[in-house]
N, C-alpha and C positions, 0 to 999 in steps of 0.2 A: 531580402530573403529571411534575415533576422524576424521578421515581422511573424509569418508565415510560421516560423518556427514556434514564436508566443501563442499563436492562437490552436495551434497543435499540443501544445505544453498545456496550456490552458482548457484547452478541454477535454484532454486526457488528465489530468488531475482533478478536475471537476467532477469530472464522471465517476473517477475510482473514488474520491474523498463521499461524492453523494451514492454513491453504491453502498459502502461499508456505513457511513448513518444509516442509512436507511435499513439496511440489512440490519444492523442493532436497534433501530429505534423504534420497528415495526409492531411489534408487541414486549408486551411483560415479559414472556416467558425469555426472547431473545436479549432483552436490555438484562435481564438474572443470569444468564447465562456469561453472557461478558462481564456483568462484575464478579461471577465467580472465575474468571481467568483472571482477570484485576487483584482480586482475594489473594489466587496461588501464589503474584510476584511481588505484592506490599501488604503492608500489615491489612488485619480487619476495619478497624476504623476509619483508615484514607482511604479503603477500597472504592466504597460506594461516592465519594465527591469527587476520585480521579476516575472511575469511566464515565461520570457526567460529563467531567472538562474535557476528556478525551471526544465526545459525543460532540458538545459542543464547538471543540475546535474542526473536526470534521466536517458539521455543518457549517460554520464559517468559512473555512478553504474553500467549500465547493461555493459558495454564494460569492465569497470575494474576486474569486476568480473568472467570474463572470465579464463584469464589464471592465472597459481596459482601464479606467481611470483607479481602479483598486485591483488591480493584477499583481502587482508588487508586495503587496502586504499578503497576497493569498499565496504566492510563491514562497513569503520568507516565515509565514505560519507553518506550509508544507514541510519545509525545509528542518524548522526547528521541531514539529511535531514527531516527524520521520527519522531527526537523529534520535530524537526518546525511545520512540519505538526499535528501532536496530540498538541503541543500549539495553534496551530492556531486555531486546531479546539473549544478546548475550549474556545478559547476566543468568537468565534461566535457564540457558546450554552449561554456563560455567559451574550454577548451583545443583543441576539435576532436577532440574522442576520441568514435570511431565505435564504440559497443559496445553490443551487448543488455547489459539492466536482468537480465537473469534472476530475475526478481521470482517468478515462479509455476512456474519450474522448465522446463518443454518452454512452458507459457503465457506466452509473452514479448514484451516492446517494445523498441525501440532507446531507448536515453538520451536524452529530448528534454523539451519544453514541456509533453506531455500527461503524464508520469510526475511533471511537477511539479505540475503541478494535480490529480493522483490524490491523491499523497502530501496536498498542501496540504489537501483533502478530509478524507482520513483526520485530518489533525492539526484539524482543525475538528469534530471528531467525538471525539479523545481529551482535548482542551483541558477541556471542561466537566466532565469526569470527575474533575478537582484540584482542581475546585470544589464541585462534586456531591456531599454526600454521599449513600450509598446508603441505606437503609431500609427497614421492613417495609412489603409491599406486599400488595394483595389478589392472591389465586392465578391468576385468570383474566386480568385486564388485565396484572399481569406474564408469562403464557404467551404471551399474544399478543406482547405488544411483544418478547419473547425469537424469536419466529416471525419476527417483521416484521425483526427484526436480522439474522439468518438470511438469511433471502429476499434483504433489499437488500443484503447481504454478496457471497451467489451473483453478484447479478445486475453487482453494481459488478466484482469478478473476470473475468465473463465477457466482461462487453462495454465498458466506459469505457473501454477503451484503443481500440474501434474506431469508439466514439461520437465521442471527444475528436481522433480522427484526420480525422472527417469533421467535423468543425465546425471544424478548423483548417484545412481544404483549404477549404472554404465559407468563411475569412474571408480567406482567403492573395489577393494582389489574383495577376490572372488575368498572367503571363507575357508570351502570345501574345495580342495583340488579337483579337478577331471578327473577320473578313471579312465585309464587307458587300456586297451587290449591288448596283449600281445600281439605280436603278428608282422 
């Protein structure tokens, strides 16, 4: 069952690591764009060589993740890449620095709670992979579980950033009381 689990882990990290290159890497204007988020949380000068490495190591994750013989090293890049980023972002909640994540390129969030609790997600999902080893699997239950990776990869991309937005507006206590009527 372990097994099943790697090849699920593994291509929902693939997918989301090669979404967010690609979303950055697609044009000039989208690669400017992340080094000006880069710019907000480190000085000028690093800016522009850490969202290259940043880029880089995304495309690595998704490519090492691929075949099982280098799953291990694309789990513990995830790993280590994904705690920078949840430091990062906290330091930016901590400093008051107002900046999209430019995470997925034009698909983006502002730096906040719910990018920590993605990332924290995703690293709950690459952790077991340093533990996991991979192995020969039957053909069909590994295509699937590789489908289902797939699919919950799409789906976490598309919408947990506006799931995780309305679940923190539903816990945030309410501002303005109700008005009540007499009666």
């Amino acid at each position: 069952m372990e097994h099943y689990y790697l090849i699920a882990a593994r291509c929902l990290l693939a997918t989301v690591f090669a979404v967010a290159f690609l979303g950055k890497a697609r044009s000039a204007r989208r690669r400017q764009a992340f080094r000006t988020t880069v710019r907000n949380l480190i000085s000028r000068r690093a800016a522009g060589p850490l969202a290259g490495l940043i880029l880089c190591c995304e495309a690595a994750i998704a490519v090492l993740l691929v075949p099982p013989v280098t799953a291990r090293a694309g789990f513990a890049l995830a790993a280590g890449l994904l705690s920078v980023f949840i430091a990062g972002v906290f330091r930016a909640i901590r400093n008051g620095i107002f900046a999209e994540c430019g995470c997925f390129g034009d698909h983006s969030a502002v730096l906040g709670y719910p990018i920590i609790v993605r990332n924290g997600l995703l690293l709950a999902v690459a952790v077991p992979g340093l533990v996991l080893a991979p192995g020969a699997v039957a053909v069909a239950p590994a295509l699937a579980a590789a489908i289902a990776g797939v699919l919950v990869a799409i789906v976490y991309v598309r919408y947990l950033d506006i799931a995780m937005a309305r679940v923190l507006a539903w816990l945030k206590p309410r501002l303005v009381p109700e008005s009540r009527e007499p009666g």
